[in-house]
N, C-alpha and C positions, 0 to 999 in steps of 0.2 A: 682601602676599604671605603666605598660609597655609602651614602645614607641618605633617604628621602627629603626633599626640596624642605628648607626651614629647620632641618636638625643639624649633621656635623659630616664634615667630610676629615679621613686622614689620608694625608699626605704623603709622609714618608713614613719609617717605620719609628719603631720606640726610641726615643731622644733624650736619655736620664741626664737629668741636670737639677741644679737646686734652685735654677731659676724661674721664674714663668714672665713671657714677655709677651704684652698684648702688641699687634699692628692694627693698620685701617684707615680706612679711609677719614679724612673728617663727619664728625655725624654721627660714628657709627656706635656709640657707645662708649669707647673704650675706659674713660674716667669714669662713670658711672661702673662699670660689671666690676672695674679695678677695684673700686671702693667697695664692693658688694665682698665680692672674692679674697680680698687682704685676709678679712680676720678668719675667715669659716677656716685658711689655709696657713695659719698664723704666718702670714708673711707682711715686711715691714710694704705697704707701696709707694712708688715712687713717680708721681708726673713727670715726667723728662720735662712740658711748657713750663710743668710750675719752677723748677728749678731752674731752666733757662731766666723765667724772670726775675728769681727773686736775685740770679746772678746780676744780673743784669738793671735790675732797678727800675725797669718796664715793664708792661705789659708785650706780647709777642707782638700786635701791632702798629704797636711805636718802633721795635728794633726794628720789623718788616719796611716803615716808615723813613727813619733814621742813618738804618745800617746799608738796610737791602737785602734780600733774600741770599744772598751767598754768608753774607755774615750772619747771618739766623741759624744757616747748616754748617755753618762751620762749630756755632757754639753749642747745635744740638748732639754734633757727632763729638764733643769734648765730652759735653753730658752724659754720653751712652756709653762711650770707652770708661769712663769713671767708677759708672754707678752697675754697669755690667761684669764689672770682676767683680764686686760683692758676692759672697756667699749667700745662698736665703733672699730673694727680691721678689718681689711683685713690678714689673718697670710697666709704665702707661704711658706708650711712643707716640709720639706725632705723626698724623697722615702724610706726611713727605719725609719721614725716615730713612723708608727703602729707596730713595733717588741715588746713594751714594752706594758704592758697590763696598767702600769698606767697611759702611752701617750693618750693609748684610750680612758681612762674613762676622762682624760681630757675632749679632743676634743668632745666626745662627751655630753657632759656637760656643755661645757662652747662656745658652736659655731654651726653653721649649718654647716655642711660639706660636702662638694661637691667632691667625687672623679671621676678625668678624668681618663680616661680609654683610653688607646690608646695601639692599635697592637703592639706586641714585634718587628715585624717587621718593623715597622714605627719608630719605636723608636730608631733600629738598622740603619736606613739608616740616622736619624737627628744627632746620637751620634758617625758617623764612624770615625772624624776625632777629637774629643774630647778626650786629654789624662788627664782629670782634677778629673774623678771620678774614685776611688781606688776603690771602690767594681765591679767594671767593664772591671777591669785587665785584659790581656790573650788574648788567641788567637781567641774565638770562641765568639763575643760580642752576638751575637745573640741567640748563646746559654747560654749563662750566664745571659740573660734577660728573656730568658724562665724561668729558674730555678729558679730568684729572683719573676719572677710573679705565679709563681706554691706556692714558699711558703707564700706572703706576701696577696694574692688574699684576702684570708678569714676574714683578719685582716683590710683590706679598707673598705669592705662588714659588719665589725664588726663593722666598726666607721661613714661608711658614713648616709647621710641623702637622697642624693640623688645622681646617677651618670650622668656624661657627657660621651658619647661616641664619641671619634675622632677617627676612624677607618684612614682618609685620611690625605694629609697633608691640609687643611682646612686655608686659611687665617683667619688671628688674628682677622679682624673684624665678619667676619661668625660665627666665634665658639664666639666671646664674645656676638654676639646676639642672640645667643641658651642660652647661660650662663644667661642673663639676662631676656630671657625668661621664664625658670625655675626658677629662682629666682624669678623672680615678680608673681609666681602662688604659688607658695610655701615655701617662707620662708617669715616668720611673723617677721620682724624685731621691736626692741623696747620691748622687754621684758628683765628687768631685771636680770643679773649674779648672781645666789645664789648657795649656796650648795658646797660641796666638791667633790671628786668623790669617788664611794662606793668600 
């Protein structure tokens, strides 16, 4: 089912699970609606970065710094295996979650997944003063969010269940009552976690 530019697109069809799992790009909201979204759906949530750091006893980038970006996905995909078999979550994933194909089958196995979807250019004007994400380095931020959404696009599209379009800068209450719109037509909450991912 389609829906006009700036509302909601679905995806596949009803996806009952007890989880709800945001993706996205960086930028795009996802901690913010997460925090919005927890309580209205009494769900406990959960930042995947914040837990990577508090594992970790850094900030994401000093590990980015320190480790390297393969030890950042390796500790994000321990995080997601983790806190993804919980019963009942709200999970807030990092924009290079979907890079890993066994992230995907995760997420998409163990949660309904809802990805926001917001203009690279939007995302450039909210992140111009933000020097906290290392994969966002350099001179041309805007271009460097093109490129991260040209590659990761097909792999949101691969895991999502259904997408949020925030084309504007859209106050938190606006866009949480589109969020819960969609949600209450379309995900089946209360069905049991089984399975592994194939």
């Amino acid at each position: 089912m389609l829906a006009a530019r700036g509302q909601w697109v679905l995806i596949g069809g009803m996806n009952p699970s007890l989880n709800l799992f945001l993706i996205g790009p960086t930028g795009a909201g996802k901690t913010t609606l997460g925090a919005w979204l927890a309580p209205r759906l009494s769900l406990p949530c959960v930042d995947l970065d914040r837990v990577i750091e508090a594992q970790a006893g850094q900030p994401v980038r000093e590990i980015f710094a320190h480790e390297g970006e393969a030890s950042f996905r390796a500790r994000e995909s321990a995080a997601l295996l983790e806190h993804s078999t919980h019963a009942g979550v709200l999970l807030v994933c990092g924009g290079g979650i979907v890079t890993h194909a066994d992230n995907r089958a995760w997420l998409r196995q163990r949660g309904f997944v809802l990805w926001l979807r917001v203009s690279a250019p939007t995302r450039a004007r909210r992140l111009a003063d933000d020097a906290t994400r290392p994969l966002l380095a350099g001179d041309d931020l805007l271009a460097r969010l093109q490129q991260l959404d040209a590659a990761r696009a097909i792999w949101y599209r691969e895991c999502a269940d259904a997408v949020l379009d925030e084309t504007t800068d859209e106050n938190i209450d606006a866009l949480g009552a589109r969020a819960l719109a969609l949600l209450h037509v379309h995900w089946r909450r209360g069905a049991a976690i089984t399975g592994a991912p194939a």
